[in-house]
C-alpha positions in Angstrom: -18.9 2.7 -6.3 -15.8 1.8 -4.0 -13.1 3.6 -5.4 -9.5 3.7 -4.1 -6.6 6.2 -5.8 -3.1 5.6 -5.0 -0.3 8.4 -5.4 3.3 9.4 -4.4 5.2 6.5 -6.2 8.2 7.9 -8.3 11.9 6.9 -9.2 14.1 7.1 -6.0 17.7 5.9 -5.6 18.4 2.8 -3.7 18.4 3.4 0.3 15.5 7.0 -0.3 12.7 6.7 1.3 8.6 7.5 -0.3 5.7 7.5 1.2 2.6 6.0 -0.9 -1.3 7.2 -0.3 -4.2 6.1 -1.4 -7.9 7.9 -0.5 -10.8 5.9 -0.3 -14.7 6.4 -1.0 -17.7 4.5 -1.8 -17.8 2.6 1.4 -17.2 3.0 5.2 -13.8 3.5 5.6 -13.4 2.4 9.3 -15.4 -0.8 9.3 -12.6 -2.4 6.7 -8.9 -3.5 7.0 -7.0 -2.0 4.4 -4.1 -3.3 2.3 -1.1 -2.8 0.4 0.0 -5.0 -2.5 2.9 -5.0 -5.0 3.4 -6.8 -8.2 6.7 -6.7 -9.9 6.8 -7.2 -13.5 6.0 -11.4 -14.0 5.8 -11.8 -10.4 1.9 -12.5 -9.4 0.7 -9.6 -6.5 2.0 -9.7 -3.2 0.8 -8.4 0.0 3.1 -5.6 1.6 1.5 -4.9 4.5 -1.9 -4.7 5.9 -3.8 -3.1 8.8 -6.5 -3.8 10.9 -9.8 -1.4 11.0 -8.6 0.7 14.3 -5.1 0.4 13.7 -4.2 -2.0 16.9 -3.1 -4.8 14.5 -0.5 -5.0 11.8 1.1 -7.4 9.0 3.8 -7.1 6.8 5.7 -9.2 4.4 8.8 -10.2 5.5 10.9 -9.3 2.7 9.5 -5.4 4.1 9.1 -5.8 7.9 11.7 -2.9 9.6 11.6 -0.9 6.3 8.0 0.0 5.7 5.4 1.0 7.7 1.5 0.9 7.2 -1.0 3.2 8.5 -4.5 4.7 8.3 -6.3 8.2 8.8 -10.0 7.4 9.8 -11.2 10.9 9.5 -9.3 11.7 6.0 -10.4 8.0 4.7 -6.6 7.4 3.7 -4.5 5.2 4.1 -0.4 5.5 3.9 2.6 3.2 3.5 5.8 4.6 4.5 9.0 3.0 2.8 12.3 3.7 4.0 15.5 2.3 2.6 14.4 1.0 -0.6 15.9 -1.5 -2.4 16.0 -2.2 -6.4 13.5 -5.5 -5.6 10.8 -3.1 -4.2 10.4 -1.6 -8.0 6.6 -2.4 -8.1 3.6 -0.7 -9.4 2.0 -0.9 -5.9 -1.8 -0.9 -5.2 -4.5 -0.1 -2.5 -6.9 -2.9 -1.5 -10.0 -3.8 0.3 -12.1 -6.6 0.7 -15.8 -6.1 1.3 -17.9 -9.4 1.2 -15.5 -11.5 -0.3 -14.8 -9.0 -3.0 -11.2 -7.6 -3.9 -11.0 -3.7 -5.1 -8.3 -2.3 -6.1 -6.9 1.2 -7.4 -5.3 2.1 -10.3 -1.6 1.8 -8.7 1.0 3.8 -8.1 4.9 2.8 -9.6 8.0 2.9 -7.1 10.8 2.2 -9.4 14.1 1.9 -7.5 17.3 2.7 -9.1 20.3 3.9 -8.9 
């Protein structure tokens, strides 16, 4: 019953900035590093940027790393990826992830189309 819903994607102009949720359930939250992935229309899904269970660690691609920034609310079970001056190439439908014993869930996804 893990579930994982992403919102605030939308069409912004090139250089705008969104910031992406997603709220999680069905599992324990705080015991799990969380994930953000991307996958651009016949590109495969790519990791944007992931975070560690108490925040102290975090990883982003480098095609992203000054731009966006990852984080997570323990108590409100979310998690957020801020994205500041967007480019076209981050036009993605972007999802929340989370591995629990080897197994991938994912949310619905979210789409960030950037465009001028």
């Amino acid at each position: 019953q893990v579930q994982l819903v992403e919102y605030g994607g939308g069409l912004v102009q090139p250089g705008g900035s969104l910031r992406l949720s997603c709220a999680a359930s069905g599992f324990m939250f705080s015991t799990y590093a969380m994930n953000w992935y991307r996958q651009a229309p016949g590109k495969e899904r790519e990791l944007v940027a992931g975070i560690t269970r108490t925040s102290d660690n975090t990883n982003y691609a480098d095609s992203v790393k000054g731009r966006f920034t990852i984080s997570r609310d323990n108590v409100k079970k979310t998690v957020y990826l801020q994205m500041n001056s967007l480019k076209p190439e981050d036009t993605a439908v972007y999802y929340c992830n989370v591995r629990i014993l080897s197994q991938p869930y994912w949310g619905q996804g979210t789409q960030v189309t950037v465009s001028s």
